[in-house]
C-alpha positions as a Python dict, from the first residue, in 0.01 Angstrom:
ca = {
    (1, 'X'): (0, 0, 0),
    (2, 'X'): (59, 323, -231),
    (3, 'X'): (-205, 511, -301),
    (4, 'X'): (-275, 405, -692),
    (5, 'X'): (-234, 71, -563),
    (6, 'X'): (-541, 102, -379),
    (7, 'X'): (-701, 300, -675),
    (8, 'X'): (-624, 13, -905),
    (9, 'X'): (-743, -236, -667),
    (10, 'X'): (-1081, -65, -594),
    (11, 'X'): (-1166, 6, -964),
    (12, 'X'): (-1082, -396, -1022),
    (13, 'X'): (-1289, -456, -739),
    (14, 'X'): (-1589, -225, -929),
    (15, 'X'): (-1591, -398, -1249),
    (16, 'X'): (-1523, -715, -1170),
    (17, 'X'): (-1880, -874, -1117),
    (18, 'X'): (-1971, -691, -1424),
    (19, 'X'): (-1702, -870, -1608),
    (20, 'X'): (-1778, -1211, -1430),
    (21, 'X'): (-2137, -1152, -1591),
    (22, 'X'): (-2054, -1051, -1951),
    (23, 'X'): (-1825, -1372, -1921),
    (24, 'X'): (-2117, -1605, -1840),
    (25, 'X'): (-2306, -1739, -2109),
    (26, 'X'): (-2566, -2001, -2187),
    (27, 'X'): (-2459, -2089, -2452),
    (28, 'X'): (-2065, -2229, -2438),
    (29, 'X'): (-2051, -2265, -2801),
    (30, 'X'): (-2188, -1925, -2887),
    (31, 'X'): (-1914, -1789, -2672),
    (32, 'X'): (-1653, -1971, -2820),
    (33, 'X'): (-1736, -1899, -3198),
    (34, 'X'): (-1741, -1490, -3063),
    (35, 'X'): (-1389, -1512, -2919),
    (36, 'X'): (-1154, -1243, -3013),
    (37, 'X'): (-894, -1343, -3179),
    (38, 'X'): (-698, -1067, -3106),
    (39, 'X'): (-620, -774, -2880),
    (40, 'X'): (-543, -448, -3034),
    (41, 'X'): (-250, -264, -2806),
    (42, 'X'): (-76, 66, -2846),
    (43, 'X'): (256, 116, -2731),
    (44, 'X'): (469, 431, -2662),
    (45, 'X'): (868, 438, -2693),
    (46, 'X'): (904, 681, -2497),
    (47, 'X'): (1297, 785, -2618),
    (48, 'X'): (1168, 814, -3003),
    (49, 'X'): (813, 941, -2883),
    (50, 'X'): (662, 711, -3149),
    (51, 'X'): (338, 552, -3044),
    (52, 'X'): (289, 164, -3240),
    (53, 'X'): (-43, -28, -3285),
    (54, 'X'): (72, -360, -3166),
    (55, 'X'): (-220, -635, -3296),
    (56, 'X'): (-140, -930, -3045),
    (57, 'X'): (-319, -1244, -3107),
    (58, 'X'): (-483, -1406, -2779),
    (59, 'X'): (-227, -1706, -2700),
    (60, 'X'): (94, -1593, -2884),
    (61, 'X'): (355, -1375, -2783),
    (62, 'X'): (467, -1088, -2941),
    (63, 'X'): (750, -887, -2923),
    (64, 'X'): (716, -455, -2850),
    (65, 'X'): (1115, -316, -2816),
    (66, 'X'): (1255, -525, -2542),
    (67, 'X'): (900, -644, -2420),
    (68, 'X'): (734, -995, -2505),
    (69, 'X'): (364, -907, -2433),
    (70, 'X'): (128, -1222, -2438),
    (71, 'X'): (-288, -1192, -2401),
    (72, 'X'): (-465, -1456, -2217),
    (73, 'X'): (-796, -1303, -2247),
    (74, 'X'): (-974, -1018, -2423),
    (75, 'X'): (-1310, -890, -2355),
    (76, 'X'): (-1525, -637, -2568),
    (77, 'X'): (-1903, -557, -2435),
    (78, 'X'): (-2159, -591, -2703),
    (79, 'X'): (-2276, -250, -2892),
    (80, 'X'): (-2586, -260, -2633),
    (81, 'X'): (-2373, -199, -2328),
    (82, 'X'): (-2164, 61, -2176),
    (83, 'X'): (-1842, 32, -2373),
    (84, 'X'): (-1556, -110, -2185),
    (85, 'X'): (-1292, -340, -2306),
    (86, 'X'): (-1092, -571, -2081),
    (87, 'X'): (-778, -733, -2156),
    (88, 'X'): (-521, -964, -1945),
    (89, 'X'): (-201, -976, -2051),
    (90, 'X'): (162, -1057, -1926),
    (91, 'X'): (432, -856, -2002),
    (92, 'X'): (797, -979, -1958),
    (93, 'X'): (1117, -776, -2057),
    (94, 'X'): (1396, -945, -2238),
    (95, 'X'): (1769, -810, -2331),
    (96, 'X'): (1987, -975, -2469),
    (97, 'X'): (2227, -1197, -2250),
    (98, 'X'): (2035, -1164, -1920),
    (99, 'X'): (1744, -1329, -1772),
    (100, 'X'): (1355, -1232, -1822),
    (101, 'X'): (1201, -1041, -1617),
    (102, 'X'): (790, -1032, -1540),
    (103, 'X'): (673, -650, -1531),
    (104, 'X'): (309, -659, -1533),
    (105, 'X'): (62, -987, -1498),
    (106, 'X'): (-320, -873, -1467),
    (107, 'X'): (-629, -670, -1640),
    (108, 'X'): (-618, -397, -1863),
    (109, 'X'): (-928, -152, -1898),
    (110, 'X'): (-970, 49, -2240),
    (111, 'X'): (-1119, 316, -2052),
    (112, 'X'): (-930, 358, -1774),
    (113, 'X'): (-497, 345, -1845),
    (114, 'X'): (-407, 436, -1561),
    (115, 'X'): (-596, 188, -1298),
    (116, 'X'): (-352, -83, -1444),
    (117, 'X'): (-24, -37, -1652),
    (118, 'X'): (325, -104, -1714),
    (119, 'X'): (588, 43, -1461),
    (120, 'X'): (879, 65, -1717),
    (121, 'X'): (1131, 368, -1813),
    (122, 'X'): (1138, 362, -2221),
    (123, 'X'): (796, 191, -2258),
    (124, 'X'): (436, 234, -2204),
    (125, 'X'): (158, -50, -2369),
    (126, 'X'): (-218, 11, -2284),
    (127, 'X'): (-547, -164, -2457),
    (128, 'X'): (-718, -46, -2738),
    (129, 'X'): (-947, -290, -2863),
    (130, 'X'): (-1043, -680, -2914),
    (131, 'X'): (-1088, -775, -3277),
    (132, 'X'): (-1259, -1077, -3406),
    (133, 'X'): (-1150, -1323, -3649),
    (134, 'X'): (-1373, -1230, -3915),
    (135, 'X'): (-1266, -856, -3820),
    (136, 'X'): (-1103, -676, -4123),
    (137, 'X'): (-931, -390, -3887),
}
């Protein structure tokens, strides 16, 4: 295993009780009615060197250059915490005429880029923030 492999692995491996926890809540339908419904994204073309705010609601897909990026779940601590926000997505490249192809399936840390992100050659997508629904921007 390559070295920020194992540095990705043991800072999942850190935060993931914590994140287990600030999932957890007695009260289901609290949690529900506080669910993001988005996750804010920037991403970096790296040929034009333009960075893009990419807003990517949890469930759909959207579409970054020749990436489809889709969030399954996005996580913000409450102001009372440390701040830390969490985000799973899956990315998958399409071009035109040939197959898809999955390039990243997993976590996403605000504060930490590097522990997770996309291996790709023009593109770069790491996690902002989660807004809510009654979130103006």
């Amino acid at each position: 295993m390559t070295r920020p492999a194992i540095c990705a692995l043991l800072f999942v491996a850190a935060f993931w009780p914590a994140m287990a926890l600030a999932q957890a809540s007695p009260n289901p339908d609290a949690t529900q009615a506080q669910a993001p419904a988005a996750a804010v994204l920037q991403g970096l073309d790296k040929i034009t060197a333009r960075i893009t705010e990419i807003v990517a609601p949890v469930g759909e897909t959207v579409r970054f250059g020749t990436l489809d990026i889709t969030v399954r779940k996005c996580h913000k601590r409450p102001p009372t915490e440390t701040p830390e926000t969490t985000v799973y997505l899956e990315i998958r490249e399409r071009r035109l005429g040939e197959s898809a192809v999955d390039l990243f399936a997993g976590w996403m840390f605000a504060s930490s880029p590097a522990a997770a992100s996309v291996e790709h050659p023009v593109y770069d997508v790491w996690v902002v923030d989660c807004r809510r629904a009654s979130s103006s921007g």
